[in-house]
KOLROTOR-532560 format. One record per atom (N, C-alpha, C): x negated, y, z negated. Coordinates in steps of 0.02 Angstrom, whole numbers, plus 32768, in hexadecimal, padded with zeros to 4 digits. Example, Ala and Ser with C-alpha at 12.3 -4.5 7.8 and 13.67 -1.06 7.14 Angstrom:
BEGIN
7D6C7EE47E7A7D997F1F7E7A7D6C7F5B7E7A7D7E7F907E9E7D547FCB7E9B7D7B80027E76
//
This chain:
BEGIN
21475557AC7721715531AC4921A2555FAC2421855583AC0E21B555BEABF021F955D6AC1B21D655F5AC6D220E5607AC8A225155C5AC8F22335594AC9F22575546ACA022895563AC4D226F5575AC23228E555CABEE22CB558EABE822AB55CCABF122D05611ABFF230855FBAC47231655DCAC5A233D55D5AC94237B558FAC84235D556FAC65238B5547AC4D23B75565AC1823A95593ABE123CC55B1ABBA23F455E6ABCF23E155F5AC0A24165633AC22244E560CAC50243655C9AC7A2477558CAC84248B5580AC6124835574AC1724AA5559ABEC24C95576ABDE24C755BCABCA24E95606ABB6252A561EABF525085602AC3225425606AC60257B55DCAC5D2563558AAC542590556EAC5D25C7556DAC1F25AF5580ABD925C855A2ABA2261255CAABA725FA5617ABDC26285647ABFC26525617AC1E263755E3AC59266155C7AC8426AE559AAC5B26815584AC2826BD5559AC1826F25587ABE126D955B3ABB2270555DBABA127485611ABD027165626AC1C27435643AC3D27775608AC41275F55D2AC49279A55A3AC8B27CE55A3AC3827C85593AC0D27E5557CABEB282555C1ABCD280D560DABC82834564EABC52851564FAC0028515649AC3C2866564DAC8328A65634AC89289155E3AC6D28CF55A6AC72290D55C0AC4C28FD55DBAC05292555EDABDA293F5637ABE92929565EAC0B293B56B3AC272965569DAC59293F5665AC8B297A5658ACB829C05631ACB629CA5628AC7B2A0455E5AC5B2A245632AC702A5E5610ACA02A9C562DACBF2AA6564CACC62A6E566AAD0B2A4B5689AD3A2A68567EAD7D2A64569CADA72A885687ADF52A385651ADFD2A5F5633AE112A1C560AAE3629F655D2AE1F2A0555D3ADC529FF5592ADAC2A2A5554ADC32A075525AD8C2A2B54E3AD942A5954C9AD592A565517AD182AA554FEACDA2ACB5513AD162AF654EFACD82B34550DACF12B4F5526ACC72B9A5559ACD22BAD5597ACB92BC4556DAC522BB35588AC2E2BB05581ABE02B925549ABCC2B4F553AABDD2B1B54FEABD82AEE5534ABC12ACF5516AB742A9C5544AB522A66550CAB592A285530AB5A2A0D5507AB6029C35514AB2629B554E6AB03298654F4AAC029315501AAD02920552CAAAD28DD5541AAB528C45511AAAE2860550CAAA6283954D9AAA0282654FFAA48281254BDAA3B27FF54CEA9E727D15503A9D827CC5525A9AC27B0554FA99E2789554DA960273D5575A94A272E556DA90827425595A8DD2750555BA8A8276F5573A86C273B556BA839272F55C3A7F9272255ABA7D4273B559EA79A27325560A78427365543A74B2714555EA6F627235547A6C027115553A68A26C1555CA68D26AD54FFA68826725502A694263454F8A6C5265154F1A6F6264254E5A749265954FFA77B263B5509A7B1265B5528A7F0267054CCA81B268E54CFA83226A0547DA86326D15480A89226D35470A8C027075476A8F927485456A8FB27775468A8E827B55452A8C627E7544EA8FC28145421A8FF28485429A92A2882544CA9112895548DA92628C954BEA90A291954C5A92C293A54D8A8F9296E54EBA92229855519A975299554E9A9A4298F550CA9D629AB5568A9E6296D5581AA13297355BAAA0F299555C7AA5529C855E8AA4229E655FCAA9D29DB5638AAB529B85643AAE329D5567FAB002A06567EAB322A2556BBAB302A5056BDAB602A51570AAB892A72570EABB62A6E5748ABCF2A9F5755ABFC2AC55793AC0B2B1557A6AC2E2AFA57A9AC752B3C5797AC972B2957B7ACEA2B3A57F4ACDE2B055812AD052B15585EAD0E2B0E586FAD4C2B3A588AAD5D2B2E58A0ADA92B4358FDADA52B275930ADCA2B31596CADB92B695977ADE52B8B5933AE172BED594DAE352C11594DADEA2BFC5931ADD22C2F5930AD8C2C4C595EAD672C005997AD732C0F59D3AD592C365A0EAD902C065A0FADC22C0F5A39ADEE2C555A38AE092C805A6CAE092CBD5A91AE2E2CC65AC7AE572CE25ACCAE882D085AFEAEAF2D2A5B27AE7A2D465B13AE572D6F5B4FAE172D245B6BADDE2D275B9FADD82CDE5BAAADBF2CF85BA8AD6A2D345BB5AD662D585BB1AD222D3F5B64ACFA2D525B33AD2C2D605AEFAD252D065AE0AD0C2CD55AE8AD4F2C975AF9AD512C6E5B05AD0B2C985B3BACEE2C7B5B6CACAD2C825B1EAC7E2CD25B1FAC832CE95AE4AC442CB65A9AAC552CB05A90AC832C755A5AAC962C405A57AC692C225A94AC712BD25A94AC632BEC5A8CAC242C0B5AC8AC002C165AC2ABB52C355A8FAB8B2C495A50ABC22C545A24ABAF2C1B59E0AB872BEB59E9ABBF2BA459C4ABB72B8359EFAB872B675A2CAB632B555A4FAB382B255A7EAB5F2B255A8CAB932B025AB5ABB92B055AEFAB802ACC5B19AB862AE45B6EAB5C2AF55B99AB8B2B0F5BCAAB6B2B2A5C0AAB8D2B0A5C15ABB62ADE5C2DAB9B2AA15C59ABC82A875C43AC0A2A8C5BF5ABFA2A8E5BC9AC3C2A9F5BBEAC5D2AE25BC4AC3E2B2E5BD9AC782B2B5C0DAC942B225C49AC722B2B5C7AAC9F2AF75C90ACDA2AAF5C68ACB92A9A5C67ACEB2AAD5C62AD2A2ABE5C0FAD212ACC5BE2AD652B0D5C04AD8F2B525C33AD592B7E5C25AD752B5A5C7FADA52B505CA6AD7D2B415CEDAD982B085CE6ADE22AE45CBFADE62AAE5C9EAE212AE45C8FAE5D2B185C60AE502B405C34AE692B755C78AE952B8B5C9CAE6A2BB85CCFAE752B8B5D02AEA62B505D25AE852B2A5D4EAEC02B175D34AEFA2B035CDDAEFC2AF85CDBAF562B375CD5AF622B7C5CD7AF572BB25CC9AF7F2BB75D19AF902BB25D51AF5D2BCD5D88AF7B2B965DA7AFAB2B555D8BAFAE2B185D98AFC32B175D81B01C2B555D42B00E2B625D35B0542B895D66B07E2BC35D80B05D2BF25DA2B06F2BD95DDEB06C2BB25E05B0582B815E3AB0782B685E26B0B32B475E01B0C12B275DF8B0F22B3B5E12B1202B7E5DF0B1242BBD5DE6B1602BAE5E3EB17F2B8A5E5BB15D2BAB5EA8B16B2B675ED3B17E2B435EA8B18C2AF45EBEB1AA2AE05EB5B1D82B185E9CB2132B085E85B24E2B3B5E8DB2682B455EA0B2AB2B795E92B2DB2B9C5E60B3082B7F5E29B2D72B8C5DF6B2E92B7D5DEAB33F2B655DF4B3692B455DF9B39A2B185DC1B3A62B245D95B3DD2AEB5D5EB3F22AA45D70B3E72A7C5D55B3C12A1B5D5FB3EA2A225D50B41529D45D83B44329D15D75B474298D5D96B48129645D72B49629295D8DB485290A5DC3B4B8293C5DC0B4F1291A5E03B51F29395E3AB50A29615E2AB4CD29945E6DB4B7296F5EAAB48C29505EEDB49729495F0FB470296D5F23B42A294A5F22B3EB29685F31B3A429B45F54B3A929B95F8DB3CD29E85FC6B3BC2A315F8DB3DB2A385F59B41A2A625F40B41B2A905F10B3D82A655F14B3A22A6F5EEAB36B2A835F1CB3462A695F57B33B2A875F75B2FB2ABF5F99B2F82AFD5F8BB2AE2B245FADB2B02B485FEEB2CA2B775FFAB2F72BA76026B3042B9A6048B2D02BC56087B2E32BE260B7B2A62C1F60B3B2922C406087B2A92C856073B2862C71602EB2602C38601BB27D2C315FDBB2642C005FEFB20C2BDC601DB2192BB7603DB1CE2BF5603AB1AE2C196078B1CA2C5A6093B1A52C7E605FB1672C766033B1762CB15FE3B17B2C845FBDB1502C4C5FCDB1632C0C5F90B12E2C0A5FC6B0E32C1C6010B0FD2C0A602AB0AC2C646021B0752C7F601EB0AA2CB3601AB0832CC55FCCB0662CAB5F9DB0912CA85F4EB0752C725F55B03F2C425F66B02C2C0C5F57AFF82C145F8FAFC12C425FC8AFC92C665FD6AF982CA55FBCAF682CB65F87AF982CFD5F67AF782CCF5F34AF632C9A5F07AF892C815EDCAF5F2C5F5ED1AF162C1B5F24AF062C275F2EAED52C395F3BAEAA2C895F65AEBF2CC45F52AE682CE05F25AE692CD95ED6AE922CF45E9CAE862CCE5E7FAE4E2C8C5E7CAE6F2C6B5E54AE462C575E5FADF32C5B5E96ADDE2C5A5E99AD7A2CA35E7CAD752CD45E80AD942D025E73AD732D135E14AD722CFB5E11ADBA2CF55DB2ADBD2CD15D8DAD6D2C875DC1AD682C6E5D97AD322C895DB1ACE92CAE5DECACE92CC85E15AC9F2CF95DC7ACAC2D2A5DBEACD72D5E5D83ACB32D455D41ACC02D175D2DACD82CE15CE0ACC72CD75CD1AC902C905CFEACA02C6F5D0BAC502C6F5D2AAC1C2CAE5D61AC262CA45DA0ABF72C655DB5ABE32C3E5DCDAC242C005DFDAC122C015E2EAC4C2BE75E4BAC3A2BE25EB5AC3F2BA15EA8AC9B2BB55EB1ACB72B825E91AD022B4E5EBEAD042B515EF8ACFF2B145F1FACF72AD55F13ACC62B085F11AC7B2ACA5EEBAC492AB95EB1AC5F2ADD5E75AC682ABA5E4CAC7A2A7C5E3CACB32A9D5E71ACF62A6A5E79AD0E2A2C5E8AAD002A225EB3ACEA29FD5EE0ACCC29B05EAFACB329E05E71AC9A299E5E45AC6629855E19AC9E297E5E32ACD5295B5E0DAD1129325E42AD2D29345E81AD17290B5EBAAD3928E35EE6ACF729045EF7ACD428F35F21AC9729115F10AC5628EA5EE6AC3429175EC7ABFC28F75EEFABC7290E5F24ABB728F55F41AB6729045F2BAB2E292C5EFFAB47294A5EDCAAE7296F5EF6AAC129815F2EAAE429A95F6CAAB729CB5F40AA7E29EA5F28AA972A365F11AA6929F75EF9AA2E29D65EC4AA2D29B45EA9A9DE29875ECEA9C9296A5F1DA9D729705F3EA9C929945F72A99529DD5F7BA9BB29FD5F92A9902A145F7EA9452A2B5F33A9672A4E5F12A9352A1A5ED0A90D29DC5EFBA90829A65ECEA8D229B45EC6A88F29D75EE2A87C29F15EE7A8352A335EA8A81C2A2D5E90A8682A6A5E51A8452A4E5E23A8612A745DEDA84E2A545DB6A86F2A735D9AA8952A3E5D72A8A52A515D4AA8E92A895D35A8FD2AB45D11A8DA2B055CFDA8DC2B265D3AA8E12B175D6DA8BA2B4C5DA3A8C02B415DD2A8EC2B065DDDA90E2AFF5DF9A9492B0F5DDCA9872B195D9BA9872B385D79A9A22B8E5D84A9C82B995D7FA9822BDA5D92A9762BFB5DD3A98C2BBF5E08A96D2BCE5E58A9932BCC5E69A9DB2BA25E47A9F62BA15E47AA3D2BC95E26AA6A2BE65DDBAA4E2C1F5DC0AA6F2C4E5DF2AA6F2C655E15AA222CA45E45AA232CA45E7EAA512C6E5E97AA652C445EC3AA912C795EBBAADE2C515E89AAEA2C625E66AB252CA95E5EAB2B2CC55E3DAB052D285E4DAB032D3D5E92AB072D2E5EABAAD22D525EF1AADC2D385F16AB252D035F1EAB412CE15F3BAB8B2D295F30ABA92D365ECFABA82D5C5EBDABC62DB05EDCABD02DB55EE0AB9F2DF65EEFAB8D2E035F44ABA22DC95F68AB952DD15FA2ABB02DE15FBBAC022DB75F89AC162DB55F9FAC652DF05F83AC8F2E165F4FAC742E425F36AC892E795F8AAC882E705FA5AC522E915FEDAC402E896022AC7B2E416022AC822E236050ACA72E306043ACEB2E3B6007ACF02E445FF6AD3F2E746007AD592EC4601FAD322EE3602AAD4A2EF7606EAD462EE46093AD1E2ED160E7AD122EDC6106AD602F0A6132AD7A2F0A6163ADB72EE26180ADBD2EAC6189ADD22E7461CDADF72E4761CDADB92E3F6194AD912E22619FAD482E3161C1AD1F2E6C61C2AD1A2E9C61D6ACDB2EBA61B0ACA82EC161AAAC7F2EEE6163AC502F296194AC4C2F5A6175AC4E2FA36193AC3A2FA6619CABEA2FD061B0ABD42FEB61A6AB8B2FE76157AB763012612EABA1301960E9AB892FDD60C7AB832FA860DDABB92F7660B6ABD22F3A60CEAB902F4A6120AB802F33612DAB392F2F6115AB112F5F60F1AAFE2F7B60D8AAC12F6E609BAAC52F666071AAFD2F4F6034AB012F076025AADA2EE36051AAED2E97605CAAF22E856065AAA22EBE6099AA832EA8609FAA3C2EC3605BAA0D2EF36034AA342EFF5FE5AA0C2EB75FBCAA172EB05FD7AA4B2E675FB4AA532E2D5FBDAA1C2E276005AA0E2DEB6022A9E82E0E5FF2A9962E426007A9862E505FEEA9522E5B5FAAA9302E4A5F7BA96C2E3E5F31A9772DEE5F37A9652DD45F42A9822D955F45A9902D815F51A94E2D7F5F8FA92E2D705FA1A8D72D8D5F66A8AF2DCF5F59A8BE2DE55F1FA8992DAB5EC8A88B2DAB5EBCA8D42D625E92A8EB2D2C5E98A8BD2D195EE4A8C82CE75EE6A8B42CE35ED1A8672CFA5F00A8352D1B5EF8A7F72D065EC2A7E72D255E90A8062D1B5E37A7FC2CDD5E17A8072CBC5E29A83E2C845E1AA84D2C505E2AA8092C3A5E68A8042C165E93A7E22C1D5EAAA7882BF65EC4A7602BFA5ED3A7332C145F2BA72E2C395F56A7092C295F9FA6FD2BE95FB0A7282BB25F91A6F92B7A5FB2A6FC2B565F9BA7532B605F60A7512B495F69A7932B6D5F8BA7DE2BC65F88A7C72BD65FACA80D2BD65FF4A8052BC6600AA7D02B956051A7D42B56605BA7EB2B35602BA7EE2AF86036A8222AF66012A8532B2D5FF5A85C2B405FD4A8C72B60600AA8E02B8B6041A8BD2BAF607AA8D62B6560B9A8EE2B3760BAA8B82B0F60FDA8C22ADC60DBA8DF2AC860A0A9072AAF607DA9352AC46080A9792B0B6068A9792B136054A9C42B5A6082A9D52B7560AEA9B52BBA60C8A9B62BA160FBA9E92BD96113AA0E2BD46146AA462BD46179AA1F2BEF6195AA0A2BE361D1A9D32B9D61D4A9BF2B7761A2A9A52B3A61A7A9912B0861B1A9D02B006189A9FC2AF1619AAA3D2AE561F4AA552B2661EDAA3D2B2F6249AA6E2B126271AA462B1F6275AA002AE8629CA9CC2AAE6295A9E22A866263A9E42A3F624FA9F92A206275AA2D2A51627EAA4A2A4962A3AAA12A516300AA992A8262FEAA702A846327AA612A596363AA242A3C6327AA032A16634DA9DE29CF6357A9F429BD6344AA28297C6343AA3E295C638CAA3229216381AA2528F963CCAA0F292863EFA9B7294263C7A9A3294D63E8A964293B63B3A92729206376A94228F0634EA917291D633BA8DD295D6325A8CB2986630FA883296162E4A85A296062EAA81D294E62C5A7ED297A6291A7EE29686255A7D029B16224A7B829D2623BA78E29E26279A7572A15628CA73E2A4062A7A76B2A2262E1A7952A3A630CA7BB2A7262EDA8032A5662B4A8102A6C6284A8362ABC6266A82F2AAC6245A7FF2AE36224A7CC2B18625BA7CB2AF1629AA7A82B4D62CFA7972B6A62E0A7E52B3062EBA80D2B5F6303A8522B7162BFA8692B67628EA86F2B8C6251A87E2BD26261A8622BCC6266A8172C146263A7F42C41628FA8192C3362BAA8212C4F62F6A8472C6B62D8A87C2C3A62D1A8A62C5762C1A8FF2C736286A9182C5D624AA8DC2C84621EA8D72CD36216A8C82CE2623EA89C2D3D6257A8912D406284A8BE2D2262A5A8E62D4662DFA9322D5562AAA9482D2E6288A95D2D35624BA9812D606217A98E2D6D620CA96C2D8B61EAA9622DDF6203A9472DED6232A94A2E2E6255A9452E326272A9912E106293A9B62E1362A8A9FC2DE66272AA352DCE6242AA332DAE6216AA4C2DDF61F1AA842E106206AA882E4A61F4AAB42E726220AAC52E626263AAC02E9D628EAACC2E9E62AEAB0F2EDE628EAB2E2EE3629CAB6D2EC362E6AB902EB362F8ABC92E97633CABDF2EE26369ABD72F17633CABFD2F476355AC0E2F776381ABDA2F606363AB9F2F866372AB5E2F6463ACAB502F7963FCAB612F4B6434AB572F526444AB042F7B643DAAE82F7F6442AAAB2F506426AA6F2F4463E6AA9B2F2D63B2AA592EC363E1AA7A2EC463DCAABB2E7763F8AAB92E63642EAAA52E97645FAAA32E7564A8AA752E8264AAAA302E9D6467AA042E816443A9C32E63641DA9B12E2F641DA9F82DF763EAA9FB2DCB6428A9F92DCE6453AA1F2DA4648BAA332D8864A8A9E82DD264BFA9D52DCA64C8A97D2D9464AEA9542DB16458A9532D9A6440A9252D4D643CA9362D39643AA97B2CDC643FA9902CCA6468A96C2CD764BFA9612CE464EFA9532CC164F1A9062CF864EBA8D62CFA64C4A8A82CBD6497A8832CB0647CA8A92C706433A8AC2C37645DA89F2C2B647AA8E42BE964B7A8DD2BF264D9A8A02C236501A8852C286538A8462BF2651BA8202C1864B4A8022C026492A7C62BCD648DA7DE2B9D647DA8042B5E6461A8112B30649EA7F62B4E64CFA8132B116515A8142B346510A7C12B396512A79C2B58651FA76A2B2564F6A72F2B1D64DBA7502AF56498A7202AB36492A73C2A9C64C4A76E2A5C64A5A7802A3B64EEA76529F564FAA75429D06530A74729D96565A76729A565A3A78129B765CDA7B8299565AEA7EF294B65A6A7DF29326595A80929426551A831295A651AA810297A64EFA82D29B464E1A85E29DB6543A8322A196538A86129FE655EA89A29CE656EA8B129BE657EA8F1299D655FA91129746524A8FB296D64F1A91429AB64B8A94629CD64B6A9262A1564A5A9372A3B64E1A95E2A3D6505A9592A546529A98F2A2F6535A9D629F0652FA9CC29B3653CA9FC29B564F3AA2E29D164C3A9FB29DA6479AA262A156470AA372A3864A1AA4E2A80648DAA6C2A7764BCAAA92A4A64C6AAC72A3764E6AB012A1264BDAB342A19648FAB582A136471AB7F29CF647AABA429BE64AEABBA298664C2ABD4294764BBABAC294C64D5AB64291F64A7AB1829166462AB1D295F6449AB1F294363FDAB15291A63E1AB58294563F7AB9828FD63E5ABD328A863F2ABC628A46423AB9E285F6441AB9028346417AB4F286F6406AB1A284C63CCAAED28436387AB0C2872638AAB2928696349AB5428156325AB7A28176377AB8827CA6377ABBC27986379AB96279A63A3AB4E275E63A3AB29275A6367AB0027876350AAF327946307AADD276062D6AB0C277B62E2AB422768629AAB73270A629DAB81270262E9AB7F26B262F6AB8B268A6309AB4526B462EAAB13269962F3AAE4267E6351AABD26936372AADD268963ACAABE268863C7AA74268663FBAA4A268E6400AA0F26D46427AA0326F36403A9C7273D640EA9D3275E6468A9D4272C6483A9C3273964D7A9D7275764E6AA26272764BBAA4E271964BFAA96276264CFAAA4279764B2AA9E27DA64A7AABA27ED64ECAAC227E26501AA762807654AAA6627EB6573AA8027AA657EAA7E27796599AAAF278E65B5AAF127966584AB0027B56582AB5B2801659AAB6B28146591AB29286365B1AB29285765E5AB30284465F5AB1028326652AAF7283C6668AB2E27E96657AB5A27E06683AB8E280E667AABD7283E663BABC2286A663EABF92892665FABE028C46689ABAF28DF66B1AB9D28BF66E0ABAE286E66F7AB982872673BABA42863673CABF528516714AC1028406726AC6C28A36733AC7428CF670FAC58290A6747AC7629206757AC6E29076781AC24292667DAAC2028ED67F2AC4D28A067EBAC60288B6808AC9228BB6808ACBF28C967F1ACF528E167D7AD34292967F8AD2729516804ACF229966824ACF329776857ACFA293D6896ACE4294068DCACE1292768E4AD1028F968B3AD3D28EF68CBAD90293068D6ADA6294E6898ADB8298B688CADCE29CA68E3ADC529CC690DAD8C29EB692CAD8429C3696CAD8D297D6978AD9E295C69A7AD92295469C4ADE5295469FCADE9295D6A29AE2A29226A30AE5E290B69DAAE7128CD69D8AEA628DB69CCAEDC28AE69DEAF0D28B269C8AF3B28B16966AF4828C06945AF9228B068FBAF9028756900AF81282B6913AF9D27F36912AF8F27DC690EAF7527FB6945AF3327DC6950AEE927E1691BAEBC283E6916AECB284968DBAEAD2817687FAEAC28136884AEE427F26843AEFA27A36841AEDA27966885AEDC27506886AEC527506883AE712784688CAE5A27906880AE0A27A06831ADF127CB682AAE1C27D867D2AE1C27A267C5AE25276A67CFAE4C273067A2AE5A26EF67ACAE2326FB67EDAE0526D567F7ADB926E267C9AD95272867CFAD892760678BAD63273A6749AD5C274A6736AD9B272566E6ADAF26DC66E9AD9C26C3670CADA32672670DADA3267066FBAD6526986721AD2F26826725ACF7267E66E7ACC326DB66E6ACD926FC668DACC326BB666CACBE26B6664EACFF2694660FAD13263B660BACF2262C6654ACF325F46658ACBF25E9664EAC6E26256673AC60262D6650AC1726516611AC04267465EAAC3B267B65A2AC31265A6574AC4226136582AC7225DF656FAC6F25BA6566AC3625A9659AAC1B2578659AABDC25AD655EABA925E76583ABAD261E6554AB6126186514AB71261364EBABAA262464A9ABB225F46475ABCB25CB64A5ABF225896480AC2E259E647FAC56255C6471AC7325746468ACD32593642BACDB258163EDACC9259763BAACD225E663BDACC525F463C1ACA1264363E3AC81265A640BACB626386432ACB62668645EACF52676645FAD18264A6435AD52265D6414AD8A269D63F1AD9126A863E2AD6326F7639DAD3F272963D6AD2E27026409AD0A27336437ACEA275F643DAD2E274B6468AD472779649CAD8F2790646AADCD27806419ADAB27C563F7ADEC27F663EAADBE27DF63F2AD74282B63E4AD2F284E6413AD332853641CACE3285B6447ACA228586490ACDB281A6495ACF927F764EBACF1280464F4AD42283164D5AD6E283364DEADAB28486516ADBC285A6539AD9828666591ADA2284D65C0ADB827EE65A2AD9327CB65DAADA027BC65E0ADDB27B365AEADFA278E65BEAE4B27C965E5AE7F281265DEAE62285165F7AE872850664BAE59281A665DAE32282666A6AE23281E66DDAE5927F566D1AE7F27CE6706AED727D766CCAF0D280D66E7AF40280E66BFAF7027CD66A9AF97279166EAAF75275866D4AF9B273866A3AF62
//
C-alpha cells in the first residue's frame, strides 16, 4: 500500500513537471521557426501565484510575454574578418572571446597553407615506398622559405585585427605567467586595462616603423618617428595614471628597469639603491635611447655619459659595495650567482667560485709563458684540473657539481686535454 501510495505521488509530481514544461515551451517557442504565431503575435503566460497582503490565491495577472530574437550565427559570420570582428562586437560578445574565435579562425587558415608545403603533392599509392613522397631539395628549399614569410605575416594580420602582440598572446595557451597583473597589481583593474590596451597600440605603431627600417636600421626620419611615438605614449600615460603611480609602472615594466635588473644580478640593490640608479639610467636613456649607430659623434657622448654614470654610482655607494657593483658587471659572476642562486647555495658561494676562476688563470697564464716543455706543461695543467675540481667539490657538493661543469664551471674539465 505504501509503495501504491509512493507511486502515485511521484505521477503526480510528473504530471506537475509535464504541464509546467508544455506551458514554458509554448511561450519560448512564440516566434520560433516552426510554430503556429505568427510574426508579432504575443502570446500571455498562464496565471501565476501571487502573494497578497493577507493570503496567498491564484490571481489572474497581467500577461507575461516572453519573447525571444532569431538568431542565426550567418548573421554574424563574414568572409571580411574586419566586418566579422564588428559582428560579434555588435551582439556583446567580449574581447577575449573574440580573439579567441578570430585568432583559432586565422591559425587553421594559415595552418592550411603550411600544409600545402609538407608534401609533394604526389598521388597515394599504396605500393609506393615513403621516400617517393618526401620532399625534394628544392622543394625543402621553397617550404623553408614559404613558412618564413608565413610567420612574419601572421603577428602582423592579428597586430592590425586585434591590436595584440601574437607572441604574448600566444603564449597564454602554453605558459601563462600572468606577468602583466603581476606587474601592474598596484592599479586597478580599469586602469590596467587601459595600460595594456595603450601597450598594444604603441607595439603597433612601432613595428609598422620597424618594418620598414633597411637591414634593421631606422633612418633619421624613421628616428624621429619613433621618438613622436615615445612621447605620445608618456603623454597617454600621464592621463591614464597618477605621478605616483607612473613612477612605479616605469620601475616595473620600463626597459631601462628591465636591463638594470639583469644587469645587476649578483650585486643584490636595496630599494634605495635601485631607485637612484634608475634615476640615472633612466635620463641616459632616454636622451641616447635613439641615437642612431651611424651618428659617431652623438655615441662617444653616450660612451661619456655611461662613463660618467659609473663615477656617480661608485661615488655614492660604500667601498665595499662599490665592489660589489663592480664585481657584478662581469658577466662570468653573474653566470655563477645565477647557479648558486638556482641550487640554493650560500651567498659567499658565487664569489667563492670567482676567486678561484681568477686565480686558475693567472695559474694557466704563467704556464703558458713559463719555459716547459709540452709534457711538463700538460702535466701542470693536469695538477691545475685536479685541483679546481677538488676544491669545487668540497665548496658546492657533488650533486652541484655534476650541474656545475655542463654550466657556469664548464671550463674545468677543458683545463687537460686529458
Amino acid at each position: 500500500m505504501q509503495n501504491r501510495s509512493a507511486i502515485l505521488v511521484m505521477l503526480l509530481i510528473a504530471a506537475l513537471f509535464g504541464i509546467g514544461f508544455f506551458y514554458f515551451n509554448q511561450d519560448l517557442n512564440q516566434g520560433l521557426p516552426g510554430t503556429a504565431s505568427t510574426p508579432g503575435q504575443e502570446k500571455a503566460a498562464p496565471a501565476f501565484w501571487k502573494k497578497s497582503k493577507g493570503a496567498t490565491a491564484l490571481t489572474n495577472q497581467p500577461a507575461v510575454v516572453f519573447k525571444t530574437n532569431r538568431f542565426r550565427w550567418n548573421q554574424i559570420e563574414s568572409a571580411d574578418y574586419r566586418e566579422y570582428i564588428t559582428n560579434l562586437r555588435g551582439v556583446g560578445c567580449p574581447e577575449s572571446t573574440i580573439r579567441d574565435i578570430i585568432i583559432t579562425d586565422i591559425m587553421r587558415l594559415y595552418a592550411v597553407r603550411r600544409g600545402q608545403f609538407y608534401h609533394n603533392a604526389r598521388e597515394f599509392k599504396f605500393w609506393e615506398t615513403d621516400e617517393k613522397r618526401k620532399l625534394k631539395a628544392k622543394q625543402l628549399e621553397e617550404r623553408e622559405k614559404q613558412l618564413a614569410s608565413i610567420d612574419k605575416e601572421i603577428p602582423g594580420v592579428l597586430r592590425d585585427l586585434l591590436g595584440i602582440n601574437y607572441e604574448r598572446e600566444l603564449n597564454k595557451y602554453f605558459v601563462d605567467t600572468d606577468d602583466d597583473k603581476r606587474r601592474l597589481s598596484f592599479l586597478s583593474e580599469g586602469k590596467r586595462d587601459s595600460v595594456l590596451a595603450l601597450r598594444d597600440e604603441i607595439e603597433g605603431m612601432r613595428e609598422k616603423i620597424s618594418e620598414q627600417a633597411k637591414d634593421g636600421k631606422l633612418s633619421p626620419q624613421q628616428l624621429a618617428e619613433m621618438k613622436k611615438i615615445d612621447e605620445y605614449r608618456r603623454k597617454k600615460l600621464g592621463q591614464l595614471l597618477s605621478p605616483i603611480e607612473l613612477d612605479q609602472f616605469d620601475l616595473n615594466t620600463s626597459e631601462t628597469a628591465d636591463q638594470l635588473r639583469k644587469n645587476l644580478t649578483g650585486f643584490n640593490p636595496s630599494e634605495e639603491e635601485f631607485r637612484e640608479m634608475y634615476r640615472l639610467f633612466k635620463a641616459h636613456d632616454d636622451k641616447y635611447g635613439l641615437a642612431g649607430e651611424s651618428n659617431e659623434a652623438l655615441q662617444q657622448e653616450k660612451t661619456a655619459d655611461e662613463q660618467r654614470m659609473e663615477e656617480e654610482i661608485l661615488s655614492k655607494l660604500s667601498p665595499d659595495r662599490a665592489q660589489d657593483f663592480l664585481r657584478a658587471k662581469n658577466e662570468e659572476f653573474r653566470n655563477l650567482w645565477v647557479f648558486t642562486e638556482a641550487y640554493e647555495l650560500p651567498p659567499s658561494t658565487a664569489q667563492s667560485l670567482f676567486e678561484i676562476r681568477q686565480a686558475v688563470k693567472e695559474e694557466q697564464q704563467a704556464l703558458l709563458s713559463a719555459d716547459l716543455s709540452e709534457d711538463a706543461r700538460a702535466q701542470g695543467m693536469k695538477a691545475i684540473q685536479d685541483e679546481t675540481e677538488k676544491t669545487v667539490r668540497k665548496l658546492i657538493g657533488e650533486q652541484a657539481y655534476g650541474k656545475f661543469v655542463q654550466s657556469s664551471g664548464s671550463w674545468i674539465p677543458k683545463l687537460s686535454p686529458n
